[in-house]
C-alpha positions as CSV (number, residue, x, y, z in Angstrom):
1,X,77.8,-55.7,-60.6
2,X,76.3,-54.9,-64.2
3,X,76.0,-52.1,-65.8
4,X,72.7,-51.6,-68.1
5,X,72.1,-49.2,-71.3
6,X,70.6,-46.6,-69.2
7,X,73.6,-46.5,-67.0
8,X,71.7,-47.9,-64.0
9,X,73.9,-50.9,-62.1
10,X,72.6,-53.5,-60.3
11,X,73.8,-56.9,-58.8
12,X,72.7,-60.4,-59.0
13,X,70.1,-59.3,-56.8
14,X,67.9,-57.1,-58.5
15,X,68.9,-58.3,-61.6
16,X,66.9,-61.5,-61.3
17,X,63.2,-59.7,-61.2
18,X,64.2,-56.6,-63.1
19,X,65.4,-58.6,-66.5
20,X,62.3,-60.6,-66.1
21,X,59.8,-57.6,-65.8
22,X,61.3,-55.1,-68.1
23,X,60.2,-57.4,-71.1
24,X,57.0,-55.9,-71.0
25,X,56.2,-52.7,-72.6
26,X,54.3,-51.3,-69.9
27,X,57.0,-51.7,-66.9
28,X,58.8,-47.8,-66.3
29,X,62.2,-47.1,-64.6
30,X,63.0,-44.2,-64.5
31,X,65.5,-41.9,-61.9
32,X,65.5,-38.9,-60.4
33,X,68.9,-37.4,-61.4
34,X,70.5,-37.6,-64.3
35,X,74.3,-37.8,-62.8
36,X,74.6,-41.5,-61.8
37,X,77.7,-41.0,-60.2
38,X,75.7,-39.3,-57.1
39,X,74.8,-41.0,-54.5
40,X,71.4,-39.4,-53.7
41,X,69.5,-40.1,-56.6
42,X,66.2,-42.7,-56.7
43,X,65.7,-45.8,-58.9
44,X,61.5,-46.1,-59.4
45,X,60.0,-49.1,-60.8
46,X,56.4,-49.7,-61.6
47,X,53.7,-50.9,-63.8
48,X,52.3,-47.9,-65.5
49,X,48.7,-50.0,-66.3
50,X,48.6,-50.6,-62.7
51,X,49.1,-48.0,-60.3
52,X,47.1,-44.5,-59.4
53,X,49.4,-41.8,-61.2
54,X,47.4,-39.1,-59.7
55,X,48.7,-40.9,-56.9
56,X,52.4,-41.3,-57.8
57,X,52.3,-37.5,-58.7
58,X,50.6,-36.3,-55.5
59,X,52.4,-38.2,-52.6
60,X,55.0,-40.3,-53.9
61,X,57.5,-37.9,-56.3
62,X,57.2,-34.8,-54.1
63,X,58.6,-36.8,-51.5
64,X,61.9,-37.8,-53.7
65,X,63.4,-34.3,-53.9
66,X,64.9,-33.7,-50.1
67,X,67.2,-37.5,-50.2
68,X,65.5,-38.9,-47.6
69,X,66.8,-42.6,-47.1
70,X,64.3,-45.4,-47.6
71,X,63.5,-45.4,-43.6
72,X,63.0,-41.9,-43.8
73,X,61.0,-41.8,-46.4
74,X,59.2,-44.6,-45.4
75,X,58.2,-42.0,-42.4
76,X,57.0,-39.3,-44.9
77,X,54.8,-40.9,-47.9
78,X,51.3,-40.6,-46.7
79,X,50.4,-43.7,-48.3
80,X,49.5,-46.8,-46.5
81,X,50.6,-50.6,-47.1
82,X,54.6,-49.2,-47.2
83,X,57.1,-51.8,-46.8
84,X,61.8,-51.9,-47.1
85,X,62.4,-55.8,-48.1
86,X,65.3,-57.1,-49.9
87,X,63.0,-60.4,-51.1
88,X,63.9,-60.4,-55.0
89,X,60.8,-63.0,-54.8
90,X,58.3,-60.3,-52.8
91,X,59.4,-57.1,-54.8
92,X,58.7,-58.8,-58.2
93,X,55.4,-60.1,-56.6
94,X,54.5,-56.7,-55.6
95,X,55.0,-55.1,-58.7
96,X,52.8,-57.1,-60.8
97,X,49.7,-55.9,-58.2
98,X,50.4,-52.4,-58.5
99,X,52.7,-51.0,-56.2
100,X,56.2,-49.1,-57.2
101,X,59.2,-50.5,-56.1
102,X,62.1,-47.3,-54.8
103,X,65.9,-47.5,-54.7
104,X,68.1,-44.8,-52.8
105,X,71.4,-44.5,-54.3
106,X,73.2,-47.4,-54.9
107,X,71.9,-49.7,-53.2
108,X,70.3,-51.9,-55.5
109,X,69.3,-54.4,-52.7
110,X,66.7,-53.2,-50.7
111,X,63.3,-51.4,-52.3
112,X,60.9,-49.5,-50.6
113,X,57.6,-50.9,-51.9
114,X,54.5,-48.3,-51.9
115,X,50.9,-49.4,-52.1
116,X,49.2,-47.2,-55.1
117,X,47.8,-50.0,-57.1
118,X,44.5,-49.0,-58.8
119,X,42.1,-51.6,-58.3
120,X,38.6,-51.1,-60.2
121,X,35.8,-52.4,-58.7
122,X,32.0,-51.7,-58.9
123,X,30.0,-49.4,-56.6
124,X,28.6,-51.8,-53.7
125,X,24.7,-52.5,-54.6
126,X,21.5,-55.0,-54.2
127,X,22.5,-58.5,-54.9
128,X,21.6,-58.9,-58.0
129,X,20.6,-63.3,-57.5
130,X,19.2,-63.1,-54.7
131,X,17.2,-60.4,-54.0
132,X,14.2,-59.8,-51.7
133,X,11.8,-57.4,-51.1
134,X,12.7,-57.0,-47.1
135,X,16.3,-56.5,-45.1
136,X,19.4,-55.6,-46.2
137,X,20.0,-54.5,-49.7
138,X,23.9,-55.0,-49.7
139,X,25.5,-57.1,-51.8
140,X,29.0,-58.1,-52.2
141,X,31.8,-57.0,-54.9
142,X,34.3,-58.2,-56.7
143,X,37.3,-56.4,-54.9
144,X,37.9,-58.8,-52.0
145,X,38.9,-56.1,-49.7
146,X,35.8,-54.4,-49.6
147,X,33.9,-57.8,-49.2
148,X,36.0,-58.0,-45.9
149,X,35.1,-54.6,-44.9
150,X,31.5,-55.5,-45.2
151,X,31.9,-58.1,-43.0
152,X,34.0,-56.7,-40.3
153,X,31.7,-53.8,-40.1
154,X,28.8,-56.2,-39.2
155,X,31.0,-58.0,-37.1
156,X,33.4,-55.9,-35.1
157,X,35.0,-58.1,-32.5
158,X,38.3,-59.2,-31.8
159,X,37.2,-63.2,-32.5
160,X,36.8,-62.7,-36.3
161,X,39.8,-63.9,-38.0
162,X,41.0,-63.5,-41.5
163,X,43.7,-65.6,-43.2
164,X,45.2,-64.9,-46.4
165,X,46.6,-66.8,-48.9
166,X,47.3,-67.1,-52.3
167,X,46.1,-69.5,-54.9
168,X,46.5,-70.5,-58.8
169,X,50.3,-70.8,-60.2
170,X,49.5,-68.1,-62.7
171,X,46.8,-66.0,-61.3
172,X,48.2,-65.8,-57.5
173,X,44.3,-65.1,-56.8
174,X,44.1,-63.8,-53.2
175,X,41.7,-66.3,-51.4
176,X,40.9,-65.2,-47.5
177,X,39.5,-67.6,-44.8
178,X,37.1,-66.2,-42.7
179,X,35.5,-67.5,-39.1
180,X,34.5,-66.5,-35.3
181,X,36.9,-67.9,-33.1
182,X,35.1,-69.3,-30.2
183,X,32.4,-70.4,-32.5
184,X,33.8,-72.3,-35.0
185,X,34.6,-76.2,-35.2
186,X,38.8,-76.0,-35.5
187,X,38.7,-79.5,-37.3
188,X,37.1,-77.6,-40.2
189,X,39.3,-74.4,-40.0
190,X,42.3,-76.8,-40.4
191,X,40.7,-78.8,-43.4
192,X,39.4,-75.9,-45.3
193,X,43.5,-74.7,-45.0
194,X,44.9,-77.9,-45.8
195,X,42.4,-78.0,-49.4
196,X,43.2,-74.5,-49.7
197,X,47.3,-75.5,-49.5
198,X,46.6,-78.4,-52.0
199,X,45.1,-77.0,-55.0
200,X,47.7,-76.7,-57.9
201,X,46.1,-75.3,-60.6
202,X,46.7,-72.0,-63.3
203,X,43.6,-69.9,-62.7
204,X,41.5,-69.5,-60.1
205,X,39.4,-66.3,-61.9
206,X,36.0,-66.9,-59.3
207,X,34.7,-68.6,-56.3
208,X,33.1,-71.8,-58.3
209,X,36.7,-72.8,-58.7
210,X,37.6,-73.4,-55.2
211,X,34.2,-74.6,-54.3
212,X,34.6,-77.4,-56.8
213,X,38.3,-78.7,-55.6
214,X,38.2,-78.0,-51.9
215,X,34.8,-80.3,-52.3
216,X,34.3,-83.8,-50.5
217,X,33.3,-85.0,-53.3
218,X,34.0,-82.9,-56.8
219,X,32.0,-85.2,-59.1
220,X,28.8,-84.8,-57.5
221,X,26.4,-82.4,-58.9
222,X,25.2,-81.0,-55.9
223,X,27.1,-77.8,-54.3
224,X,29.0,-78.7,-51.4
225,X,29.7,-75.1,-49.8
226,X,27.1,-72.2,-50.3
227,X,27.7,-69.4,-52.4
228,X,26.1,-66.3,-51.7
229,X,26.0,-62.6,-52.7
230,X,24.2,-61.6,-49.5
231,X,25.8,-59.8,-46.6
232,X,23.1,-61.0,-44.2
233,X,23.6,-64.7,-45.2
234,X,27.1,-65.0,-44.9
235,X,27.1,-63.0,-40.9
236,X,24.8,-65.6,-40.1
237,X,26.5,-68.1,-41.5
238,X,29.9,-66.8,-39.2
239,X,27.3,-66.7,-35.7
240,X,26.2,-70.3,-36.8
241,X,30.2,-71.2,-36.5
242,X,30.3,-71.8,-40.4
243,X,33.6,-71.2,-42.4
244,X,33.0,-67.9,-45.2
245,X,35.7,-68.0,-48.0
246,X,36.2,-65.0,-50.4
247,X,38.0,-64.7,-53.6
248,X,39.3,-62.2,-54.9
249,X,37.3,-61.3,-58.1
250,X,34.3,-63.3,-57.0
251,X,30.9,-61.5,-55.7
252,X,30.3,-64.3,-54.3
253,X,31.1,-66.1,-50.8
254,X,31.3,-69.4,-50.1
255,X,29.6,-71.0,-46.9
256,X,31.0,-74.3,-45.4
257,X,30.0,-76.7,-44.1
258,X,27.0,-76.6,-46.0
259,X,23.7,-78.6,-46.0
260,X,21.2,-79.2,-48.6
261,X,17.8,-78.1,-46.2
262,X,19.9,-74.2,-46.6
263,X,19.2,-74.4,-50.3
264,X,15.6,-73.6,-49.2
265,X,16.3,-71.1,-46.8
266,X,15.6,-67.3,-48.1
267,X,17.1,-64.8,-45.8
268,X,13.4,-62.8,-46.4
269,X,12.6,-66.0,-44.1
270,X,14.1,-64.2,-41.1
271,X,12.5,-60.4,-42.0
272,X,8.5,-62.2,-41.8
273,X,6.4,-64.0,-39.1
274,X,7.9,-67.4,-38.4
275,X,4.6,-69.1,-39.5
276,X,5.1,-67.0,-43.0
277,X,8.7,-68.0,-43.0
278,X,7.4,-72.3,-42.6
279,X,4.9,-72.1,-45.2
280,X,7.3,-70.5,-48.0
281,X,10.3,-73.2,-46.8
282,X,7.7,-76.5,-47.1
283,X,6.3,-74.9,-50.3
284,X,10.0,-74.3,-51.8
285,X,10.9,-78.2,-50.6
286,X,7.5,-79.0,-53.0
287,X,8.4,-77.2,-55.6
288,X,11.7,-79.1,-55.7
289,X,10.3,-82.5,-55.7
290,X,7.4,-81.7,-58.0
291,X,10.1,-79.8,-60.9
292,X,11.7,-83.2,-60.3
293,X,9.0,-85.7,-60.4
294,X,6.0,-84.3,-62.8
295,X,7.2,-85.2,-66.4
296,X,8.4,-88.7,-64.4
297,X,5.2,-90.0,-63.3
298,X,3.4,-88.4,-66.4
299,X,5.7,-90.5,-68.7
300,X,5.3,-93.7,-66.2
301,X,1.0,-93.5,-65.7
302,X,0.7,-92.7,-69.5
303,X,3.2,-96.0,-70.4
304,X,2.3,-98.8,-68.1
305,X,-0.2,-97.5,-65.6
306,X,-3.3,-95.9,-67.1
307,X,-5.3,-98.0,-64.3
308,X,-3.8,-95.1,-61.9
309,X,-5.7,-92.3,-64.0
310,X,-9.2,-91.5,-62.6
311,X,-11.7,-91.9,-65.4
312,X,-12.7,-88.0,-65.9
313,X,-9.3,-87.3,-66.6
314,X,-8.4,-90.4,-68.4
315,X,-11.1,-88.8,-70.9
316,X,-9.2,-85.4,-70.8
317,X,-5.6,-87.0,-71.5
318,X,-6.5,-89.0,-73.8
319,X,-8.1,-86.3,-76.4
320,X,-6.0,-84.7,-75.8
321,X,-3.1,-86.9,-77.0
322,X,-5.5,-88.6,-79.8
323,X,-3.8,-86.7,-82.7
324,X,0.1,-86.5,-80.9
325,X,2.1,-89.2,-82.9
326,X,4.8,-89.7,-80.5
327,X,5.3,-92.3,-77.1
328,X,5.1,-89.7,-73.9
329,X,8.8,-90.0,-74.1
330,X,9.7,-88.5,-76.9
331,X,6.8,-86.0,-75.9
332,X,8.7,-85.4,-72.8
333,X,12.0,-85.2,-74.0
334,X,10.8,-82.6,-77.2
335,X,9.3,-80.1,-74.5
336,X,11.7,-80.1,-71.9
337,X,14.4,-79.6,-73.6
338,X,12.7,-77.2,-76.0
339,X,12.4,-75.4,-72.4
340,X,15.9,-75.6,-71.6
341,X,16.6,-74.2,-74.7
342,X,15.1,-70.8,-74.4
343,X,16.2,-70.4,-71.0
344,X,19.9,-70.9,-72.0
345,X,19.0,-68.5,-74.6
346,X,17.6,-66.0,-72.5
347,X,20.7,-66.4,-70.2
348,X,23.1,-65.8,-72.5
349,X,21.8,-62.7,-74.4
350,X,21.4,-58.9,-73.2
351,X,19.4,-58.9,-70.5
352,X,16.5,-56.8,-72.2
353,X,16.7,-59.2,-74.9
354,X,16.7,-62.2,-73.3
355,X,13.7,-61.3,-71.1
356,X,11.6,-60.6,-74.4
357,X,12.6,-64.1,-75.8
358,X,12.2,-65.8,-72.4
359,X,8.4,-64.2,-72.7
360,X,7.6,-64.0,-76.6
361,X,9.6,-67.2,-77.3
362,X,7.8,-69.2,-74.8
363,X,4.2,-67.9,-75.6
364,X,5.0,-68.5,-79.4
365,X,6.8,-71.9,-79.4
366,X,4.1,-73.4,-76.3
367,X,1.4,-72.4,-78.4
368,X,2.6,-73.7,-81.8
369,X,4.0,-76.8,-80.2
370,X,0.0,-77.3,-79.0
371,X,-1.3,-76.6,-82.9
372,X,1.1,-79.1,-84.4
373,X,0.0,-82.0,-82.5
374,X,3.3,-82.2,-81.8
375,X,2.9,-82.6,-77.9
376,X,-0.7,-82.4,-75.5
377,X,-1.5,-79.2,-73.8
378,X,-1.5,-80.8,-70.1
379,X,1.9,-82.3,-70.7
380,X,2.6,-78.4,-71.4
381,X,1.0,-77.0,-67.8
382,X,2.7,-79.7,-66.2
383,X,6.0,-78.9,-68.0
384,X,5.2,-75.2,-67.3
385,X,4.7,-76.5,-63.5
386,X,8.4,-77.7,-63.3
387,X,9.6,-75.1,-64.8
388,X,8.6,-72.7,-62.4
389,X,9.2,-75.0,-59.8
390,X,12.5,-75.5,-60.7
391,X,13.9,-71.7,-59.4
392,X,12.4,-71.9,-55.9
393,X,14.9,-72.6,-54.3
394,X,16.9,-69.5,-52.7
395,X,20.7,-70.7,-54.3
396,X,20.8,-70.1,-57.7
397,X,23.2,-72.7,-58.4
398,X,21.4,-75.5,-56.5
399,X,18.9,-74.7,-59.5
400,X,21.0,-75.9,-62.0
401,X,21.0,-79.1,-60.2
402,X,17.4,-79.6,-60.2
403,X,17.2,-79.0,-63.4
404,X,19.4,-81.9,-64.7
405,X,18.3,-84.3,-62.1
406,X,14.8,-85.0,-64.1
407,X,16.3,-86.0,-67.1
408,X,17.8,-89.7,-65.5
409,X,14.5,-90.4,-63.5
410,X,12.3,-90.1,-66.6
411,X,14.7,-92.7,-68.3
412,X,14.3,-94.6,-65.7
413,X,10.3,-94.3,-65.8
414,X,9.9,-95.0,-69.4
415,X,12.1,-98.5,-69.0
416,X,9.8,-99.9,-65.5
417,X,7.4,-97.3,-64.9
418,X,6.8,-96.4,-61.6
419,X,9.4,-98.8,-60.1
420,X,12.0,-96.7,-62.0
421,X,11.1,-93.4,-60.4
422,X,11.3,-95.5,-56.9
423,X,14.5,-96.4,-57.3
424,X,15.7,-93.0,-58.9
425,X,14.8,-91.7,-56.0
426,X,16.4,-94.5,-53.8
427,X,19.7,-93.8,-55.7
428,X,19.6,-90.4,-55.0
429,X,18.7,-90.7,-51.3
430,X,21.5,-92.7,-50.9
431,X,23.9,-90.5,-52.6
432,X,22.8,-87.4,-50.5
433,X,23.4,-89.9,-47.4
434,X,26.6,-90.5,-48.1
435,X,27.8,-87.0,-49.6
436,X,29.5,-85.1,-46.8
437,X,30.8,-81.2,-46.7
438,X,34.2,-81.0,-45.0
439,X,33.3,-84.4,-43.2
440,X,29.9,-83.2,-42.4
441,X,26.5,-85.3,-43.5
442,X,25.4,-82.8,-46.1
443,X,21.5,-83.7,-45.1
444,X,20.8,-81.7,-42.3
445,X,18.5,-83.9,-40.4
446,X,20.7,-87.2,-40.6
447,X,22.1,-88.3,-38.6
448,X,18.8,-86.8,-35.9
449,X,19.1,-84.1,-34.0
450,X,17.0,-81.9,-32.8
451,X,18.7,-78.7,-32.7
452,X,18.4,-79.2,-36.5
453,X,14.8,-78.3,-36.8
454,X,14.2,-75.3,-35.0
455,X,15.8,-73.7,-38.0
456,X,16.0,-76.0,-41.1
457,X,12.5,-77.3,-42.3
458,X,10.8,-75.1,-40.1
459,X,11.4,-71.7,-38.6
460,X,10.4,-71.8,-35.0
461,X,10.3,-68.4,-33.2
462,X,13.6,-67.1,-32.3
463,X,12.8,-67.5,-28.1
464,X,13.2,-71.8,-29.5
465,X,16.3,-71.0,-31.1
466,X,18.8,-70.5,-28.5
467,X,21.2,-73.0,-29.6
468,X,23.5,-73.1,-32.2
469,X,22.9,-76.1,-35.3
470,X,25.1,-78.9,-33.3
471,X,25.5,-80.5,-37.1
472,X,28.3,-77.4,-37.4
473,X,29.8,-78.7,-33.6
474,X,30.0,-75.3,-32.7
475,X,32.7,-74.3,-29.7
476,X,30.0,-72.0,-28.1
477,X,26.7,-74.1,-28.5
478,X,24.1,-71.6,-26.9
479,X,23.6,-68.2,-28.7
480,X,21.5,-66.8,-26.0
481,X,21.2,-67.9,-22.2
482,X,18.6,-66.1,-21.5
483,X,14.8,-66.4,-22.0
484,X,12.9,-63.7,-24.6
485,X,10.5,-62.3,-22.2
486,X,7.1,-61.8,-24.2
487,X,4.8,-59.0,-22.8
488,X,1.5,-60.2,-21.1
489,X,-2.3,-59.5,-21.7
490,X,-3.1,-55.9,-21.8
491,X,-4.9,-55.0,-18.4
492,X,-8.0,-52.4,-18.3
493,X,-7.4,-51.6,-14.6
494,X,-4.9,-49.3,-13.2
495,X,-2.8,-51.0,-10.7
């Protein structure tokens, strides 16, 4: 036994995670008797910055006046989450998330261990990057309880499992595994553990972390697992028999296995006519190869192949590049990254702010760009084009990728022209072949199968999608067994 200043003893026990936590200012111990030579007194220990005192005051203390033993008054405290452990290892663990750690007598082995921890979180609201116009306006949180909440509430049945565990050596961030038993693949629940298991690092502080190291391949730039803000997306992902991860602290789930076709899937896709829904999917897949390819081929036809140029245009382009002093690619690179340079801006200030430079500075600098001769006003619409191009796609952070991927091919077109963009594109076909997610092909219609396009490129009506997507190898393929009945032709006669 050891005796401390305050009188209090305690044995090698307790003594290992109280030394270590009393070092901070902000840890309390305090009893509720001042005669230690009783044996009915309690030892509480808690984080004052992290618990609900209104709480402690309320339904904890009232509780320590009548000597109730720890089973007892494990029995009385109307508090949920109550737990008697002896684990040194546990009770230090508990403390530093809030809860308050109670000692009858002495016995300084075993603490009764009450949840009152006060976790802050946001109000639940609209997701804020990816927002539509129709469905569901409920977006996640930070607080990964709630998150699960969400989700169980759209999905109440027994088959929707939750594993815990805990991740980062300093930030013991609470990651939970989520899936529909029944549905999902088993190989992948087992390999999204075992990277889950493997990750050594300090600080896990969002969701990008463990996307990045439980990826197949963490040096490509293109995401491997879906993140997403949306309730909608992430139950449909669990029906398709896909994998949702949460992190504690993160707004935003992540999907796996995930495909690169889903980066142009909108969830408004499913709220309009499936003829609607096809046209805005093949006009996002456009948009991403024209962001991609417009400067490229603008650089390559003005330096090796004005023969391409029909001869009205020719005209057009060339007065309007008579007085620009510069090779296209200089021209290029000057506006595009002037581009990339107010939109960085714009991210990174208030959001007010940054809205009036995105406008004003784009306006002003476009226009004086044109005046200075510096650059030709079509290279401007087309750069303009890309631009906007570049954020159709419904995942914000497959945006990013598009917008690097240009820079490489129109290297590659001012060296050989049109070869170059060729085999840019060849190199990065072959790069999406190979990438996989969890094992998966990450390219949704290789290897074929048809399952794939009743919801991918195209969104068929939902009476031609009553099987699962086969690239996920589902447990349960069908998701309906039955035929949609449509009604028939309206009849004039009474029958």
């Amino acid at each position: 036994m050891r005796t401390y200043k305050d009188g209090m003893k305690k044995d090698s026990s307790t003594e290992n995670w109280f030394d270590e936590l009393s070092k901070s200012n902000d840890f309390i111990k305090f009893t509720t008797s001042s005669d230690l030579q009783q044996d009915n007194y309690y030892s509480i220990y808690f984080y004052r910055t992290l618990i609900r005192s209104e709480i402690m005051h309320d339904q904890v203390l009232p509780f320590l006046t009548k000597n109730y033993t720890l089973e007892e008054l494990m029995t009385q405290i109307p508090v949920q989450q109550l737990t008697i452990t002896s684990d040194s290892y546990k009770i230090k663990s508990k403390l530093l998330k809030g809860y308050t750690a109670i000692q009858y007598g002495d016995n300084f082995t075993e603490c009764l261990l009450v949840n009152i921890s006060n976790n802050v979180s946001r109000t639940i609201g609209p997701p804020i990057m990816e927002a539509t116009t129709l469905g569901p306006q409920v977006g996640f949180v930070e607080d990964m309880d709630v998150n699960i909440n969400l989700i169980r509430n759209k999905l109440p049945i027994s088959d929707l499992h939750v594993e815990e565990f805990e991740v980062g050596n300093l930030s013991k961030t609470g990651v939970s595994v989520i899936y529909v038993s029944g549905i999902v693949d088993e190989e992948n629940v087992e390999t999204v553990r075992q990277r889950l298991k493997d990750i050594q690092y300090d600080h896990i502080p969002d969701s990008s972390f463990v996307s990045s190291m439980i990826a197949d391949n963490s040096h490509s730039i293109f995401p491997q697992s879906i993140p997403t803000e949306r309730l909608d997306r992430t139950i449909g992902g669990l029906t398709e028999g896909k994998i949702a991860i949460v992190v504690d602290g993160s707004p935003n789930v992540l999907l796996t296995p995930a495909l690169i076709d889903e980066t142009f899937i909108a969830m408004e896709d499913y709220y309009v006519n499936w003829v609607l829904a096809t046209f805005f999917r093949v006009l996002r897949i456009f948009g991403f190869a024209l962001s991609i390819f417009i400067t490229p081929f603008y650089v390559a036809i003005l330096t090796f192949h004005y023969e391409l140029i029909p001869p009205r245009f020719l005209e057009s382009l060339i007065i309007s590049r008579a007085s620009v002093p510069f090779p296209p690619i200089i021209e290029v690179f000057f506006l595009e990254l002037t581009i990339e340079l107010v939109k960085e801006a714009g991210l990174r200030l208030p959001s007010k702010i940054g809205q009036t430079l995105g406008i004003v500075g784009g306006i002003v600098i476009g226009q004086a760009v044109v005046e200075a001769k510096l650059t030709s006003n079509i290279l401007l619409i087309f750069v303009g084009l890309g631009t906007l191009a570049s954020y159709t796609s419904a995942i914000y952070k497959f945006n990013n990728t598009i917008r690097f991927i240009k820079f490489p091919i129109i290297i590659m077109a001012q060296l050989i022209g049109l070869l170059g963009i060729f085999m840019g594109f060849i190199f990065l076909m072959t790069h999406l072949l190979r990438l996989t997610s969890l094992g998966r092909p990450y390219i949704g219609s290789y290897p074929f199968r048809k399952t794939a396009f009743n919801d991918l490129w195209f969104r068929l009506p939902f009476s031609m999608q009553k099987k699962r997507p086969t690239n996920l190898r589902p447990a349960t393929l069908f998701r309906s067994t039955t035929d949609i009945k449509k009604p028939g032709p309206p009849s004039d006669f009474d029958e």
